[in-house]
C-alpha positions, 0 to 999 in steps of 0.5 A: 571750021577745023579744030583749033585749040582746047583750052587747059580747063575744057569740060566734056558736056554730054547731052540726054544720052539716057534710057529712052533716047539712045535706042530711038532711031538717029542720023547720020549716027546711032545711037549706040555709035554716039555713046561708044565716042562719048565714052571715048572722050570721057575716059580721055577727060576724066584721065586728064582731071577735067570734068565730065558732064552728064545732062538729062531731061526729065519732067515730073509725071504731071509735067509740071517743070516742063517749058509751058509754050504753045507749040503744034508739038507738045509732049505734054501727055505723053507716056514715058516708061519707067527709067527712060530718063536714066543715064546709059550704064557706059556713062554713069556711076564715075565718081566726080562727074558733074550731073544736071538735070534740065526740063528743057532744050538747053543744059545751061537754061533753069540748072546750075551748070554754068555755075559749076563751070565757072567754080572750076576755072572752065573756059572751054566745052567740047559737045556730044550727045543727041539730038544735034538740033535740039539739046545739043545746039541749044546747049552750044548757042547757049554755052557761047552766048555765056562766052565760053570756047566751044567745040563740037564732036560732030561724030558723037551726035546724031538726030531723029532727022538727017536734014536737022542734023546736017543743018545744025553742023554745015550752017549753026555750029560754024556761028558757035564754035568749033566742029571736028571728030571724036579722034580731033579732040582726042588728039587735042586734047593729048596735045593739051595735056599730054 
């Protein structure tokens, strides 16, 4: 589905775009190539007054707030290097962006986020970031099943796996909402506001 329509109050919601997965290799897109339209759309929101969301993942060092189900892939154990759960420094330090902090796949599970939105009027989110078929369908399952418009900047995400990418944007996210490119939403969004 092509873009349609932003909402007045549409928020950008970013997902884990963070020290310790932004230079890990990524599909169709790097990870830096995900960053750099991020920081597009969130200038372009943050001139327009509308919120800008960042969300990390991040676990206590025992993994105590991690999800506890068995899985045949847990990261349980697993070292992770000091700051890898840091906000890339081309997103971080604006004052008046919403940060959430998540110990699981989706933004809205175990955080306030939803909260957040609904305190500022947000009927619309428009999302980026990495992995496409973890954190950021997650996060859009999720945004839509808490009736909110959603709209996905299929060229400012990417995945560890080609296949998982291009599952979540060809098969999930046409149940979900809305796909277009970083420059589409740009447009919208000038549209919308301009």
């Amino acid at each position: 589905m092509s873009l349609s329509t932003l909402d007045p109050r549409t928020a950008l919601v970013v997902i884990d775009l963070q020290q310790g997965i932004v230079g890990m290799p990524t599909q169709p897109h790097t990870g830096p190539e995900v960053v750099a339209r991020t920081v597009e759309l969130a200038d372009a929101f943050r001139a327009q007054d509308l919120p800008v969301v960042l969300v990390r993942v991040s676990f206590a060092a025992d993994f105590a707030d991690a999800v506890p189900g068995r899985t045949e892939r847990q990261a349980r154990g697993l070292a992770f290097p000091e700051g890898w759960d840091v906000v890339v420094d081309e997103l971080s330090g604006r004052d008046g962006d919403i940060h959430v902090t998540k110990h699981n796949w989706s933004a809205f599970h175990g955080t306030g986020l939803d909260v957040q939105l609904r305190r500022r009027g947000i009927t619309q989110i428009v999302l980026t970031g990495i992995a496409t078929s973890i954190g950021v369908e997650s996060t859009a399952r999720d945004a839509y099943a808490h009736g909110y418009h959603v709209t996905l900047a299929t060229d400012a995400m990417a995945d560890a796996d080609a296949e998982a990418h291009r599952n979540s944007v060809e098969r999930i996210f046409p149940r979900l909402g809305e796909s277009g490119s970083t420059a589409e939403v740009l447009e919208l969004l000038a549209k919308t506001h301009g």
